[in-house]
C-alpha positions as CSV (number, residue, x, y, z in Angstrom):
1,X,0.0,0.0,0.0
2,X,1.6,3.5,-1.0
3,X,2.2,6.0,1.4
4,X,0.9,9.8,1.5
5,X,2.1,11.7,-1.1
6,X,3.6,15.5,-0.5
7,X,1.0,17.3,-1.9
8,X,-1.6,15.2,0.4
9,X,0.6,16.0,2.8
10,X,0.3,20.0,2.4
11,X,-3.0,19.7,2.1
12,X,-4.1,18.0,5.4
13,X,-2.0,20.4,7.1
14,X,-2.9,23.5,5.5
15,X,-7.0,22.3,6.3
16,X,-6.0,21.4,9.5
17,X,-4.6,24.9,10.0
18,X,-7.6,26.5,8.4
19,X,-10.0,24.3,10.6
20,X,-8.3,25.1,13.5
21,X,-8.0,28.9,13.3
22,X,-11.8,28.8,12.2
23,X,-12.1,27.6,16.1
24,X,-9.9,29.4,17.3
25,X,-10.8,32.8,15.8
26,X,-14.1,32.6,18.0
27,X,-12.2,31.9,21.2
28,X,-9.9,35.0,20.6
29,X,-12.7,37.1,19.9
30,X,-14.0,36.6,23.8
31,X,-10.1,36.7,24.6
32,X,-9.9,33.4,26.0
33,X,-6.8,31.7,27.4
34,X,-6.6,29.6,24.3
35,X,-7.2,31.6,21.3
36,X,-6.7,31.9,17.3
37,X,-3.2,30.2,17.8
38,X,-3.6,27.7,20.4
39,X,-6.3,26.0,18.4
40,X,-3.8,26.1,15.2
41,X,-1.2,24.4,17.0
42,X,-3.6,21.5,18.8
43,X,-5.2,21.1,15.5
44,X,-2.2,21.1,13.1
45,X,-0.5,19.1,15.6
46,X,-2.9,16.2,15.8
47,X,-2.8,16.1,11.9
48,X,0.8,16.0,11.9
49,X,0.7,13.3,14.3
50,X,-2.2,11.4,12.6
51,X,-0.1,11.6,9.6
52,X,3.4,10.2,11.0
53,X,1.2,7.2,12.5
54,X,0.0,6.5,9.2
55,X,3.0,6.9,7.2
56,X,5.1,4.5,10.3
57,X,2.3,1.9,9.2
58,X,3.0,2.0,6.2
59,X,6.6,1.5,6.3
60,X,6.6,-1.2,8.5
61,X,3.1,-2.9,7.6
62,X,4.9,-6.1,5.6
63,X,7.5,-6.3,8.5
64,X,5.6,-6.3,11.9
65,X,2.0,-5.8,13.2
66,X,1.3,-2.1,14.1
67,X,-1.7,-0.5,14.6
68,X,-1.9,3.4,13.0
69,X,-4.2,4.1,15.9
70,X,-1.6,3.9,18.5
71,X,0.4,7.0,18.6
72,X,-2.5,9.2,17.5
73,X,-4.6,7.8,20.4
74,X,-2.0,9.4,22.4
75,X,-3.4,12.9,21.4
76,X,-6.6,12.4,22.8
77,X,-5.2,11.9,26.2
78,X,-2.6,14.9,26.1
79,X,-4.7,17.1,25.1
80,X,-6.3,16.9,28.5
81,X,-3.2,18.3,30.5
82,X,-3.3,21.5,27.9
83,X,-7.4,22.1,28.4
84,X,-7.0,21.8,32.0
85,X,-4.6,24.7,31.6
86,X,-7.2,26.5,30.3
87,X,-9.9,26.0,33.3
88,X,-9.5,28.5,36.3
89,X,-11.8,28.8,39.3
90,X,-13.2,32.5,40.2
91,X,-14.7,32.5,43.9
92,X,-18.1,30.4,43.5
93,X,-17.8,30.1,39.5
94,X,-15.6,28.4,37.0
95,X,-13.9,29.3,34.0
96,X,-12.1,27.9,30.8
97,X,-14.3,24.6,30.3
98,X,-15.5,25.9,27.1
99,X,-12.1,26.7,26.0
100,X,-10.8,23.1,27.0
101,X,-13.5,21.6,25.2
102,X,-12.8,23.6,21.8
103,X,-9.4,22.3,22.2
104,X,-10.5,19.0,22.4
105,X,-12.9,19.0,19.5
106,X,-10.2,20.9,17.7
107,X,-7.4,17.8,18.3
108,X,-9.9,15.4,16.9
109,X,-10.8,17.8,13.6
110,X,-6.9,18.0,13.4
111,X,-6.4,13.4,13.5
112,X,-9.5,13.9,10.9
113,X,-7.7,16.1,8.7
114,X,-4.7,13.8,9.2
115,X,-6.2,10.4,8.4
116,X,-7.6,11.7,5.5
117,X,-11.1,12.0,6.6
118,X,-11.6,15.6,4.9
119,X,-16.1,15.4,5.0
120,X,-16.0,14.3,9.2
121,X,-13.7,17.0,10.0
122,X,-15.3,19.9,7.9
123,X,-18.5,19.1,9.5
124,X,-17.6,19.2,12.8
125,X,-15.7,22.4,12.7
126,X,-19.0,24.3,11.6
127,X,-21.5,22.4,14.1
128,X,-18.6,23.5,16.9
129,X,-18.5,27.2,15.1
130,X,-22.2,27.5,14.7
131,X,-22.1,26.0,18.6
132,X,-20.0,28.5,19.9
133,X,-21.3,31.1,18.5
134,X,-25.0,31.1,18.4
135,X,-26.4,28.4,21.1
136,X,-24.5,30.6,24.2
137,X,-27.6,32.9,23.2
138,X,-30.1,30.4,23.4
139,X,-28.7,28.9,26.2
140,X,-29.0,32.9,27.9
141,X,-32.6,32.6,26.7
142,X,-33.7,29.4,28.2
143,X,-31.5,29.7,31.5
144,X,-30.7,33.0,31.8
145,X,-33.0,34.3,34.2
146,X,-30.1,35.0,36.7
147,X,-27.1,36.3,36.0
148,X,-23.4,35.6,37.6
149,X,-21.2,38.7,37.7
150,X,-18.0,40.4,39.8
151,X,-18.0,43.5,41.8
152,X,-14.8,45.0,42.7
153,X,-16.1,47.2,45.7
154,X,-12.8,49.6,46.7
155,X,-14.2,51.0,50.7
156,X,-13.0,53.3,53.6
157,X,-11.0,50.3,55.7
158,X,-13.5,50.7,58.9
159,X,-15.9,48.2,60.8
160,X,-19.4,48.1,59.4
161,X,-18.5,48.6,55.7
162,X,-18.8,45.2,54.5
163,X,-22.2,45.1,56.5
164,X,-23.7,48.2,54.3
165,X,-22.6,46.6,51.4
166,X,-24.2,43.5,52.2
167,X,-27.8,44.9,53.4
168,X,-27.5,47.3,49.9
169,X,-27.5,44.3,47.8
170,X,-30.3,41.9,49.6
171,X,-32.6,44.5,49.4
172,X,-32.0,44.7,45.6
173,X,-32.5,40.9,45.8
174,X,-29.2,40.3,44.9
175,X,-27.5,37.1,45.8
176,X,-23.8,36.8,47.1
177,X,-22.2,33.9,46.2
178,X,-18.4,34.8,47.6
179,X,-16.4,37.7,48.6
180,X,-13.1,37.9,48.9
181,X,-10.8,40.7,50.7
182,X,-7.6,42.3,48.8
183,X,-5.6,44.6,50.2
184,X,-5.0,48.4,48.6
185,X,-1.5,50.1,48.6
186,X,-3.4,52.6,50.8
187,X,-3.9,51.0,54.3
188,X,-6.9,53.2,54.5
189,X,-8.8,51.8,52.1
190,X,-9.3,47.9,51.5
191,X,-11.3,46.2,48.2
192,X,-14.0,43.6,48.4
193,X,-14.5,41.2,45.3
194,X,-18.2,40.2,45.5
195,X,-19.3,37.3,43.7
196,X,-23.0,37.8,42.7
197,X,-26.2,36.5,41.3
198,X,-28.5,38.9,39.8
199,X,-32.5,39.0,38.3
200,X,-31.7,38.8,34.6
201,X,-33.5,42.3,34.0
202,X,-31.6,44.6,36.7
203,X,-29.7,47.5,35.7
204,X,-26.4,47.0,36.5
205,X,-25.2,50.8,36.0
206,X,-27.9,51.9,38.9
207,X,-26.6,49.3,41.0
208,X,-23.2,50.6,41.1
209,X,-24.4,54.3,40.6
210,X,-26.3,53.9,44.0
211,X,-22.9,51.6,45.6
212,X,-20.5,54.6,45.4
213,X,-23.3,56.7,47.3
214,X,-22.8,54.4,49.9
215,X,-20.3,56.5,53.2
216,X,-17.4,55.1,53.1
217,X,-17.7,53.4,49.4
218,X,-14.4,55.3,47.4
219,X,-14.5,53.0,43.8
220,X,-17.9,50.5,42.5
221,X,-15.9,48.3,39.6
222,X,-17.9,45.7,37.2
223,X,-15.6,43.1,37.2
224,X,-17.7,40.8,35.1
């Protein structure tokens, strides 16, 4: 059986790079961890991989038993230590598992593009585009009815403070999820990062607006 020719060659790498940065492009847009390159290098990677398991078949097919399988199979497992990268936790919410998951889909387009299987891999990079893109606004419609967001809250450092806050927001029936205390260069002052849950229709800009009125209250940031 013949191997994979050059020009095969250059074009399962140059779709795979295409592919990839099609992915990618939507991740850098939202400035994720992993962006427009990351997903070239995971997917042109995998073909390039995919490829060299192929072509060691075929060199050594007559001589010993291999299976082309092996070495790519390899990809799906690594690729795991490089989206975990990707996945922070932020006080009572977590980040990045999106981004992992693109990376993952994106390894697999890239051992498509590799093996040859041209159809497969252009079909999953545009239901994972269209994904990306349009169903995060469904998914607002259906379960968006609260809202997770980051207050950076810079206060006057005095007993009480964190109290008045506090009381402020569960009478706007807003729900804290986490609050964390960072100190200021200013030993006077001290910054709270609030974790919140929101009603889907408040008015974010009044809530802050009516925060810095609050004595004591220097800086009202919207973190998220």
């Amino acid at each position: 059986m013949p191997g994979i020719t050059e020009i095969d060659t250059i074009v399962r790498i140059i779709l795979s790079c295409v592919l990839g940065g099609l992915i990618g492009l939507e991740r850098e847009s939202l400035n994720k961890s992993a962006g427009f390159r990351t997903h070239i290098l995971v997917c042109v990677g995998s073909a390039l991989i995919m490829i060299v398991s192929q072509e060691i078949y075929y060199m050594f097919q007559s001589k010993v038993a291999l299976d082309p399988g092996r070495i790519a199979a390899q990809v799906v497992s690594g690729i795991g230590f490089l989206g975990a990268g990707t996945i922070m936790r932020e006080g009572a919410t977590v980040k990045g598992l999106t981004t992992a998951a693109s990376l993952w889909v994106v390894a697999g387009v890239g051992l498509a593009v590799g093996s040859g299987l041209y159809f497969p891999a252009l079909a999953t990079t545009g239901v994972v585009f269209i994904a990306l893109i349009y169903l995060g606004k469904v998914e607002h419609l259906m379960t968006g009815v609260i809202n997770m967001a980051v207050l950076g809250v810079t206060v006057q450092n005095r007993p009480g403070q964190l109290g008045r806050i506090g009381s402020f927001l569960g009478e706007q029936g807003i729900l804290i999820l986490n609050i964390q205390m960072k100190q200021t260069r200013d030993d006077n002052k001290v910054m709270f990062q609030i974790d919140i849950k929101t009603p889907n229709d408040m008015n974010m800009n009044e809530i802050i607006y009516q925060l810095s009125d609050i004595p004591g209250v220097y800086q009202v940031e919207y973190l998220e």
